[in-house]
C-alpha positions in Angstrom: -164.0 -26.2 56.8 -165.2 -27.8 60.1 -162.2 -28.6 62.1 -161.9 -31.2 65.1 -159.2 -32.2 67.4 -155.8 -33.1 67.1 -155.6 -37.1 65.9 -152.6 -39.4 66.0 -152.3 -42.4 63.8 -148.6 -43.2 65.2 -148.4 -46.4 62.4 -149.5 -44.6 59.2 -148.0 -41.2 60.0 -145.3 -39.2 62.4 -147.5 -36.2 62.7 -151.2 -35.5 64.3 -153.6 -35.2 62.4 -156.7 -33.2 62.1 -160.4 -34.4 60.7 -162.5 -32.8 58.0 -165.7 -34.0 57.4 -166.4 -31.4 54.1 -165.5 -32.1 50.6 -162.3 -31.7 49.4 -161.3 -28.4 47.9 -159.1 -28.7 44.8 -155.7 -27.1 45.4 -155.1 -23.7 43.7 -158.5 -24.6 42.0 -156.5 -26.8 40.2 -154.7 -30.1 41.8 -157.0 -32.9 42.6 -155.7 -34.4 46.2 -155.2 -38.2 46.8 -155.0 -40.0 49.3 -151.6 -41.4 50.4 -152.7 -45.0 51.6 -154.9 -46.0 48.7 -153.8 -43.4 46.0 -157.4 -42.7 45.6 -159.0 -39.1 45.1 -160.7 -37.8 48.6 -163.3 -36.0 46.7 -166.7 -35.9 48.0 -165.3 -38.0 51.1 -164.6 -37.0 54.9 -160.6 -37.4 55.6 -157.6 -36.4 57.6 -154.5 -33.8 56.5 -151.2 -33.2 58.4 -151.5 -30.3 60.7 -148.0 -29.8 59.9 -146.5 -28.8 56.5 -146.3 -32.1 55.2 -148.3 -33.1 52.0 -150.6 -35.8 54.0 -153.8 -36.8 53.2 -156.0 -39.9 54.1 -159.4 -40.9 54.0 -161.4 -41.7 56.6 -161.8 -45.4 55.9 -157.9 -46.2 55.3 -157.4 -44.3 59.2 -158.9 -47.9 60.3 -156.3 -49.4 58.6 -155.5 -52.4 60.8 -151.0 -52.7 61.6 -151.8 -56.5 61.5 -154.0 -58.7 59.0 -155.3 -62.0 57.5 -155.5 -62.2 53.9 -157.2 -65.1 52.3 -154.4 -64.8 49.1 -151.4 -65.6 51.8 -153.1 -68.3 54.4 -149.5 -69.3 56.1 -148.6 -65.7 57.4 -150.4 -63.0 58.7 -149.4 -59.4 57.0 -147.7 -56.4 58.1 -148.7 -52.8 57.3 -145.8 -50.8 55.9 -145.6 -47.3 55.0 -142.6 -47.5 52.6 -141.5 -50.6 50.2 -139.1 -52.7 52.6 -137.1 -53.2 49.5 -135.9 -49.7 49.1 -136.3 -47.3 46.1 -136.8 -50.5 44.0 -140.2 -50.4 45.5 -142.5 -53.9 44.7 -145.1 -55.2 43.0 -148.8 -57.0 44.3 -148.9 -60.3 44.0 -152.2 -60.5 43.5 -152.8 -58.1 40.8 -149.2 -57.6 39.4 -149.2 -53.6 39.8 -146.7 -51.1 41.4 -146.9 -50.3 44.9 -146.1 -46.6 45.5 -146.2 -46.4 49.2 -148.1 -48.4 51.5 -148.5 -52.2 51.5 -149.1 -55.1 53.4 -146.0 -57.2 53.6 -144.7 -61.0 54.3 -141.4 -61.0 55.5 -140.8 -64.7 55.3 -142.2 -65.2 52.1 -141.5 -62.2 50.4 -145.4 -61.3 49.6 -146.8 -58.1 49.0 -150.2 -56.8 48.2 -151.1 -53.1 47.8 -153.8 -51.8 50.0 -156.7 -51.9 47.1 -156.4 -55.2 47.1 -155.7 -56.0 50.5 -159.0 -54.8 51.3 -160.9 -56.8 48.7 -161.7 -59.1 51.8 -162.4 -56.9 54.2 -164.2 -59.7 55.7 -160.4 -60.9 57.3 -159.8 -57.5 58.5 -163.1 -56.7 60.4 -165.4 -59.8 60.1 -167.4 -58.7 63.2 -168.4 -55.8 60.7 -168.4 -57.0 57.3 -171.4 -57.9 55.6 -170.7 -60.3 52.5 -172.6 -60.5 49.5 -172.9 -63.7 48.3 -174.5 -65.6 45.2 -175.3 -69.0 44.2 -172.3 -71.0 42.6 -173.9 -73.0 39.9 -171.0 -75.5 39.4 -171.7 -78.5 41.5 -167.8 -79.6 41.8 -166.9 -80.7 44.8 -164.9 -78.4 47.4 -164.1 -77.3 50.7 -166.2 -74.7 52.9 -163.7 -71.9 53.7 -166.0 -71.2 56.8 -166.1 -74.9 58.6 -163.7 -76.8 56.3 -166.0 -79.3 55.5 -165.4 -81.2 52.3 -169.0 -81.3 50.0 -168.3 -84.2 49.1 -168.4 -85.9 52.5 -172.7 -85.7 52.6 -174.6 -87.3 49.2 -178.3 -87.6 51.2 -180.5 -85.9 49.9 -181.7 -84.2 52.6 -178.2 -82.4 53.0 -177.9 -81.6 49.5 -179.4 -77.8 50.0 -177.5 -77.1 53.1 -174.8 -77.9 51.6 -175.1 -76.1 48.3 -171.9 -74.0 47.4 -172.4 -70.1 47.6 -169.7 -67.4 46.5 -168.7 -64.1 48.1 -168.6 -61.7 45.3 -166.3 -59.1 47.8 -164.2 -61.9 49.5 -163.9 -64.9 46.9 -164.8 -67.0 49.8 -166.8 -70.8 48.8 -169.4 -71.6 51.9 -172.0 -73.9 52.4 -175.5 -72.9 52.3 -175.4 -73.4 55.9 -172.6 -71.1 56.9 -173.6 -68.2 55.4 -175.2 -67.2 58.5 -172.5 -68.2 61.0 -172.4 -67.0 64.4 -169.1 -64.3 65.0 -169.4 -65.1 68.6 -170.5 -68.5 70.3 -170.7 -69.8 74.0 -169.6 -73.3 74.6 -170.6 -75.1 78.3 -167.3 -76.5 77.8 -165.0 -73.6 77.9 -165.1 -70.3 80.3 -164.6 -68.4 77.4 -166.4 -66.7 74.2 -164.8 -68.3 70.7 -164.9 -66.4 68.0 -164.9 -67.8 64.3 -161.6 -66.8 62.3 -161.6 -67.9 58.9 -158.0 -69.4 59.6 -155.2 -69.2 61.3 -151.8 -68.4 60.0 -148.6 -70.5 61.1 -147.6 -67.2 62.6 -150.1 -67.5 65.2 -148.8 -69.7 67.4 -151.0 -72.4 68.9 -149.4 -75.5 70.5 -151.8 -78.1 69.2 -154.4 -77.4 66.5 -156.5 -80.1 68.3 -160.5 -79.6 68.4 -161.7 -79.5 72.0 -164.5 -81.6 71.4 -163.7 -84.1 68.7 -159.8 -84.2 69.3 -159.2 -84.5 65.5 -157.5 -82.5 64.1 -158.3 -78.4 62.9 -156.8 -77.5 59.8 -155.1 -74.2 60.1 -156.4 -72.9 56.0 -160.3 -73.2 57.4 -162.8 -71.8 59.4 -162.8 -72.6 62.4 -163.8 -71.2 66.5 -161.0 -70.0 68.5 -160.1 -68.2 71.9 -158.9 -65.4 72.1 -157.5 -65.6 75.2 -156.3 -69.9 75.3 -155.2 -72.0 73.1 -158.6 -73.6 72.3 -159.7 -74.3 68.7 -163.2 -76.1 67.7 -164.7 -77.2 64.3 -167.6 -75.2 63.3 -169.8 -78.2 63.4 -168.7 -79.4 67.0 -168.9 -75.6 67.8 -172.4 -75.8 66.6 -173.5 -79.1 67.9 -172.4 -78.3 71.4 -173.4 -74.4 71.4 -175.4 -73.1 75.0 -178.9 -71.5 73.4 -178.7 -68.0 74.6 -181.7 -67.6 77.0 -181.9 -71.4 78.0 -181.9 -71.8 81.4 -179.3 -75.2 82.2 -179.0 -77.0 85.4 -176.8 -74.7 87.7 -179.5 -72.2 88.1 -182.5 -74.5 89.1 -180.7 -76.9 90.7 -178.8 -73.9 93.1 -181.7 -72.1 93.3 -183.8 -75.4 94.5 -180.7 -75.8 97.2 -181.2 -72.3 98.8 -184.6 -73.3 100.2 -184.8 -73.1 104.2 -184.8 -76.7 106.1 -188.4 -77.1 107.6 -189.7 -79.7 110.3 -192.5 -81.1 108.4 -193.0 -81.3 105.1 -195.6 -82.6 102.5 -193.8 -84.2 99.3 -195.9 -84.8 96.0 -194.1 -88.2 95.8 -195.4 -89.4 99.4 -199.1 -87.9 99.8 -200.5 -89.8 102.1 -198.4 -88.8 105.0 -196.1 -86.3 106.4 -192.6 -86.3 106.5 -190.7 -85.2 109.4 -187.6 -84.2 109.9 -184.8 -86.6 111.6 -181.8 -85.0 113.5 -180.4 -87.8 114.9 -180.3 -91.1 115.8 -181.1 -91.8 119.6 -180.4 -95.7 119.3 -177.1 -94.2 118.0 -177.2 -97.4 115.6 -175.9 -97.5 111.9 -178.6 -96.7 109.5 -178.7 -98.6 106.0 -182.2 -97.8 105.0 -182.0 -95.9 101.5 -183.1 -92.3 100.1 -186.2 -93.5 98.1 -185.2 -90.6 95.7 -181.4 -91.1 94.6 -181.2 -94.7 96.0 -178.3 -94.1 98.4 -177.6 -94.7 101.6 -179.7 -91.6 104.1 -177.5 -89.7 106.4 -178.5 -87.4 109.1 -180.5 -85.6 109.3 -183.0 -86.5 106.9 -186.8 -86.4 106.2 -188.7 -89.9 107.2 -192.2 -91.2 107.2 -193.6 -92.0 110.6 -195.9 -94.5 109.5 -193.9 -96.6 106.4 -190.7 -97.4 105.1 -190.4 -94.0 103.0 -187.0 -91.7 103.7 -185.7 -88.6 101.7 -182.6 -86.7 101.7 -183.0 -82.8 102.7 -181.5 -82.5 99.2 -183.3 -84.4 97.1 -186.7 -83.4 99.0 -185.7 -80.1 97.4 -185.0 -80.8 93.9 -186.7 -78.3 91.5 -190.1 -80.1 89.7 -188.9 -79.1 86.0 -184.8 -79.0 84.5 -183.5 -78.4 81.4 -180.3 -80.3 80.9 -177.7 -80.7 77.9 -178.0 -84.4 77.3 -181.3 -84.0 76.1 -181.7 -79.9 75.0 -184.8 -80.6 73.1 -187.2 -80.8 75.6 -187.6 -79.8 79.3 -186.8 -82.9 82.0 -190.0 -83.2 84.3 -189.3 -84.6 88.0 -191.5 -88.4 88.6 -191.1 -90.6 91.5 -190.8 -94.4 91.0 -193.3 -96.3 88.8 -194.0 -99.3 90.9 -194.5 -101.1 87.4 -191.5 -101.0 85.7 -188.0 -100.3 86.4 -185.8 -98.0 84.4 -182.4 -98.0 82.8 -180.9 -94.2 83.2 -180.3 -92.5 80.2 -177.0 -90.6 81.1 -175.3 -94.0 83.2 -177.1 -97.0 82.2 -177.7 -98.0 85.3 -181.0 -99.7 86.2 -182.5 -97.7 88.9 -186.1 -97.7 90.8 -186.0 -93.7 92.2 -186.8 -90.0 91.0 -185.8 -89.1 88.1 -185.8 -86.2 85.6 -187.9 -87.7 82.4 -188.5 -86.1 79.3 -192.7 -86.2 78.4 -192.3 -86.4 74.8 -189.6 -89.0 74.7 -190.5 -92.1 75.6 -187.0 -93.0 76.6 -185.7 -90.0 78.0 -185.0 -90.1 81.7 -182.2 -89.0 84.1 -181.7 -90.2 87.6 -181.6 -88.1 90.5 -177.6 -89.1 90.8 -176.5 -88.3 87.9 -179.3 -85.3 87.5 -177.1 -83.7 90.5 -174.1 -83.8 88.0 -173.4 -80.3 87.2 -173.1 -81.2 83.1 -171.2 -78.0 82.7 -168.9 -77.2 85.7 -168.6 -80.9 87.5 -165.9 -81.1 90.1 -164.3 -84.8 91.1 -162.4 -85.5 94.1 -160.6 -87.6 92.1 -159.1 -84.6 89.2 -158.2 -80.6 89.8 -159.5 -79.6 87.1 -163.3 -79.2 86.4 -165.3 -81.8 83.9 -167.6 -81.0 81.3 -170.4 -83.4 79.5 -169.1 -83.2 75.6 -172.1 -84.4 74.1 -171.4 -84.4 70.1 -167.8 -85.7 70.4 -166.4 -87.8 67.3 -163.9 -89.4 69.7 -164.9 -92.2 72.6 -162.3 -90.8 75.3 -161.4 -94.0 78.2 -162.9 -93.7 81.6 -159.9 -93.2 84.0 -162.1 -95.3 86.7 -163.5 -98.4 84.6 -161.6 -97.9 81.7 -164.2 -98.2 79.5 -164.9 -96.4 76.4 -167.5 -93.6 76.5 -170.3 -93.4 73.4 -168.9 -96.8 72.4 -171.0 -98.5 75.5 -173.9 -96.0 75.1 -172.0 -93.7 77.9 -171.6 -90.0 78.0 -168.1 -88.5 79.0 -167.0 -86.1 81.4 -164.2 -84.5 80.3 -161.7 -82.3 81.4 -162.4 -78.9 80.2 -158.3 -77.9 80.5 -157.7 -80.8 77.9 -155.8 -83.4 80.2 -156.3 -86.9 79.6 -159.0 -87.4 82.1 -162.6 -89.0 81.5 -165.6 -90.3 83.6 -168.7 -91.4 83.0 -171.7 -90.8 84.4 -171.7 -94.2 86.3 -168.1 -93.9 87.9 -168.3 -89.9 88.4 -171.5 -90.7 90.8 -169.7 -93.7 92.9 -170.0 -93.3 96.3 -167.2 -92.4 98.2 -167.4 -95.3 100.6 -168.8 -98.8 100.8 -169.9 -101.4 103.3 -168.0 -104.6 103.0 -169.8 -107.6 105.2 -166.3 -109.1 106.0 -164.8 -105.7 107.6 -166.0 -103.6 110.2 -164.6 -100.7 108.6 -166.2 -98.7 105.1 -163.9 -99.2 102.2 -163.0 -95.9 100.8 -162.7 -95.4 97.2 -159.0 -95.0 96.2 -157.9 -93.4 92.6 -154.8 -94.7 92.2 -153.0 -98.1 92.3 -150.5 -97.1 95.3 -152.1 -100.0 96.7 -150.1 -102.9 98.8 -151.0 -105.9 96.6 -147.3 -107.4 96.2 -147.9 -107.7 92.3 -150.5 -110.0 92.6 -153.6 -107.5 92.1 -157.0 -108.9 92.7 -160.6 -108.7 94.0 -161.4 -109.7 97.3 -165.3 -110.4 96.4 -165.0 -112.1 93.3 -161.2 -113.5 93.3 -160.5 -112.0 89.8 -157.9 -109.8 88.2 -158.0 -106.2 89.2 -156.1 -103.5 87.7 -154.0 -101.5 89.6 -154.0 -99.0 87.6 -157.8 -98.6 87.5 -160.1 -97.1 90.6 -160.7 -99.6 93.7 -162.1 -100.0 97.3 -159.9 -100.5 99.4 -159.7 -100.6 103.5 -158.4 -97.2 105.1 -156.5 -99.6 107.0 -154.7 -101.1 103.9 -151.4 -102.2 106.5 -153.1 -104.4 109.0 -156.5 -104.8 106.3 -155.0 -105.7 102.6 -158.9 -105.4 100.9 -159.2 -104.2 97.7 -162.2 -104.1 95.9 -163.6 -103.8 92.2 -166.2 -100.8 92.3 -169.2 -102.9 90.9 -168.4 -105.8 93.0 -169.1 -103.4 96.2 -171.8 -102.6 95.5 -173.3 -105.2 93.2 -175.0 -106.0 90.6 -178.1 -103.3 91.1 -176.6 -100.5 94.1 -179.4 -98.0 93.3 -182.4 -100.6 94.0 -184.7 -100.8 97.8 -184.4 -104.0 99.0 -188.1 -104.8 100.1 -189.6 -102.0 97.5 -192.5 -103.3 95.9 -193.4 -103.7 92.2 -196.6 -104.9 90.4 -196.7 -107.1 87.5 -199.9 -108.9 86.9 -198.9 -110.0 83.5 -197.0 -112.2 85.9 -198.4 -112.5 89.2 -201.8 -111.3 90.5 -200.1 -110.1 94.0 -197.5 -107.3 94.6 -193.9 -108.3 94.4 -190.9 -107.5 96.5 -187.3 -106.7 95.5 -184.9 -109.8 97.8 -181.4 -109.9 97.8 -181.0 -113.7 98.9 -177.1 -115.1 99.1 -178.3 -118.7 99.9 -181.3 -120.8 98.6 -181.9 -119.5 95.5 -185.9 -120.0 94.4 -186.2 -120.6 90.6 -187.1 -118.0 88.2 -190.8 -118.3 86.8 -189.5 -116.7 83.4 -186.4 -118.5 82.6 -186.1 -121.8 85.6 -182.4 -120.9 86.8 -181.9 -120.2 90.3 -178.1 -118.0 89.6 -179.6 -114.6 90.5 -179.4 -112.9 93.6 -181.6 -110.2 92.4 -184.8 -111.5 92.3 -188.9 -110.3 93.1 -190.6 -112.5 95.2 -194.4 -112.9 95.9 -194.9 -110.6 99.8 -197.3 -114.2 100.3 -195.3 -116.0 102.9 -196.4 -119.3 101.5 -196.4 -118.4 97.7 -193.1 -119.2 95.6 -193.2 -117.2 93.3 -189.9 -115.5 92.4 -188.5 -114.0 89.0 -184.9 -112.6 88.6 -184.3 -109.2 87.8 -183.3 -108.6 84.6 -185.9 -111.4 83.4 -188.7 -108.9 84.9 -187.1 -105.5 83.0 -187.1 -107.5 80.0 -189.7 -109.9 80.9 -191.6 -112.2 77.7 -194.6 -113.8 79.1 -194.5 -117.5 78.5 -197.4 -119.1 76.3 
């Protein structure tokens, strides 16, 4: 007999125990031994024996016994492991297939269930599932029910396109019903939205305590008697299908490690940019007029700052930043495709996929959707890890979310106006969207000679009486504003899309070609006073407009009538 070390197994037996990996020898050439767990003969099986003079005996496989288990027959509580009957002498019977228990069981205090180890480990799938391999067949019945893996009613999807995914299938070891489609479930998944691994329990008992069975991404509800994905080490809890919809491919590069890498680039004097190739661009340290500059980054659309990279010869101007950005990204809002880095497209302007916002700059664009394009502004969004002045916890993008959480700064709703959320990955009530989460931190009023800065919260001084100083209309207090740093001596409170108007991320004097409308090049004009009519529609009510660069010619069409321009007949 091949002997090994001294083992203890504290919760199944007082005494160490010693391994033996040969058959079992009968004693006296007579007695068949048994093991004392299952009560099942140890012949032709490794197992453990006392190494003191007790009777003890205990195969190999019921030394794993787990102290602590889920048991699809008892969903509310999770089960202890018990040596002895906790009713005494009396002993008990399984409830699950009505015979004595001589010595160990699993046991419920609070509701007085018991099942003997046989069948305890009949689904052995809810004591090691990272292990388990299930065996399942086709369920020909086609009644409906509920997937014990996602707890997803069949009933809910009657395309039929669905109909095979969602085909019921049977474990013959467990006596678990899943979908088609969650046979092959992941154990382990990694969501951009939480810091750490979930792992998919096939429910979770009342005993387990978790404050509110809430999904992460959906914020419905997660019903304890299903599958679902859980922490380990938080109280989060996800559906299987928002787990799924939202899961990070393993592999996938996402936008923190191109954009960071991009960033880590050195700062050179000179530079040639694939957007500008007819000159140089050189780099600007300072200002030696020492004047205010209001000329705009021709890549993001904002305001330059020093020191940036300009054009010696034209009105073209880049920040260090965006001059850096990496040529190809992949990003969560659209995972199906890479996002390619354009410049403008002097003949058209674009709506941005993740704000909404029109915008004539870079952006990331998808080549094999049409529609597909981010700008640089909201690009520069960390979508995973995205922190806001405004919140102290970090936001994620929650792309497949059921619910249409409120934007704390507009108050809008998210997917309801074609907006993606950032949320708050520590589950407080706190939203942005794209739009307001890329707002510039200040603001150039005409009518002060100090920036407004943008305030969070409605400590403002407006004497209950809260309004806009631009367009002299209600203004909630309890919603973001502009306000004067100077609020005492300088009461100015803002709404955010009346600072900056009606199209912030446009070049005033950037040209455009139409010649479905005019045979010259047109110029974006922001005109406060003497309004030309529009050549598309005849009002003159937009300040926005495109205007012939012919001093003598005009021509003028508004804005939006140009993005969604009809040609007259």
């Amino acid at each position: 007999m091949d002997v090994h070390q001294l083992i203890s197994f504290d919760h199944l037996h007082p005494h160490d125990l010693i391994f033996c990996e040969q058959e079992v020898i009968h004693l006296n050439a007579r007695e068949e031994i048994f093991c004392h767990v299952c009560s099942k003969s140890l012949a032709g099986a490794p197992f453990y024996y006392c190494s003191g003079d007790c009777y003890f005996f205990l195969h190999n496989t019921c030394a794993d016994l787990p102290p602590i288990i889920k048991q699809p027959s008892h969903r509310k509580h999770t089960l202890i492991l018990h040596t002895n009957s906790p009713y005494g002498p009396t002993g008990s019977d399984c409830n699950m297939c009505d015979l004595q228990i001589a010595n160990f069981l699993y046991h419920c205090s609070d509701c007085k269930f018991d099942l003997d180890i046989n069948c305890a480990m009949l689904a052995r799938c809810f004591i090691r599932p990272q292990s388990h391999k299930h065996h399942f067949v086709t369920w020909s019945r086609s009644d409906p029910f509920t997937c014990d893996f996602c707890g997803t009613d069949s009933d809910q999807y009657r395309s039929a396109s669905s109909r095979k995914k969602l085909q019921p299938w049977i474990c013959t070891n467990c006596h678990v019903v899943v979908h088609n489609k969650c046979i092959s479930l992941p154990f382990s998944i990694q969501l951009p939205q939480h810091d750490h691994p979930l792992i998919h329990t096939y429910f979770i008992p009342e005993s387990q305590s978790i404050a509110a069975l809430m999904c992460r991404i959906c914020c419905q509800e997660v019903k304890r008697e299903f599958g679902c994905y859980s922490c380990q080490y938080c109280p989060c809890v996800v559906h299987v299908d928002c787990a799924l919809d939202n899961v990070q491919q393993v592999g996938q590069k996402f936008w923190a490690e191109e954009i960071e890498a991009a960033g880590d680039q050195l700062v050179e004097q000179e530079i040639e940019h694939f957007s500008h190739p007819h000159h140089k661009l050189f780099l600007v340290k300072h200002d030696n007029d020492d004047h205010e500059i209001e000329t705009k980054c021709d890549a993001c659309m904002r305001i330059i700052s020093f020191p940036f990279y300009k054009c010696l010869e034209c009105d073209f101007s880049l920040h260090i930043s965006c001059s850096k950005l990496p040529k190809q990204i992949n990003h969560p809002l659209h995972p199906q495709h890479p996002l390619t880095l354009v410049e403008n497209n002097e003949w058209l302007t674009s709506y941005c996929y993740a704000c909404h916002n029109p915008f004539r700059g870079f952006s990331y664009r998808c080549r094999a959707c049409f529609d597909i394009m981010i700008d640089i502004r909201c690009a520069l969004v960390n979508p995973l890890e995205f922190f806001h002045d405004s919140h102290k916890h970090p936001l994620s993008v929650f792309t497949q979310s059921n619910s249409h959480p409120q934007c704390t700064c507009c108050g809008k709703v998210g997917k309801k106006d074609g907006k993606y959320m950032l949320r708050c990955k520590e589950r407080c009530p706190f939203a942005l969207d794209y739009g307001c989460a890329t707002l510039p931190h200040i603001a150039k009023y005409e009518y002060d000679e100090n920036f407004l800065v943008l305030s969070y919260h409605g400590n403002d001084d407006s004497d209950g009486f809260p309004y806009c100083d631009i367009c002299e209309q209600y203004r909630d207090p309890n919603l973001w504003f502009y306000g004067c740093p100077n609020y005492l001596e300088c009461p100015i409170y803002v709404h955010p899309h009346c600072a900056h108007g009606d199209c912030p991320y446009l070049k005033q004097g950037s040209s455009a070609r139409a010649l479905d409308l005019h045979e010259r090049d047109l110029f974006f004009t922001l005109r406060k006073e003497d309004f030309l009519p529009c050549h598309l529609c005849g009002k003159n009510d937009q300040e926005i407009s495109l205007e012939c660069c012919k001093e003598d010619c005009n021509f003028s069409v508004h804005f939006y009538c140009f993005t969604w321009r009809r040609v007259p007949s």
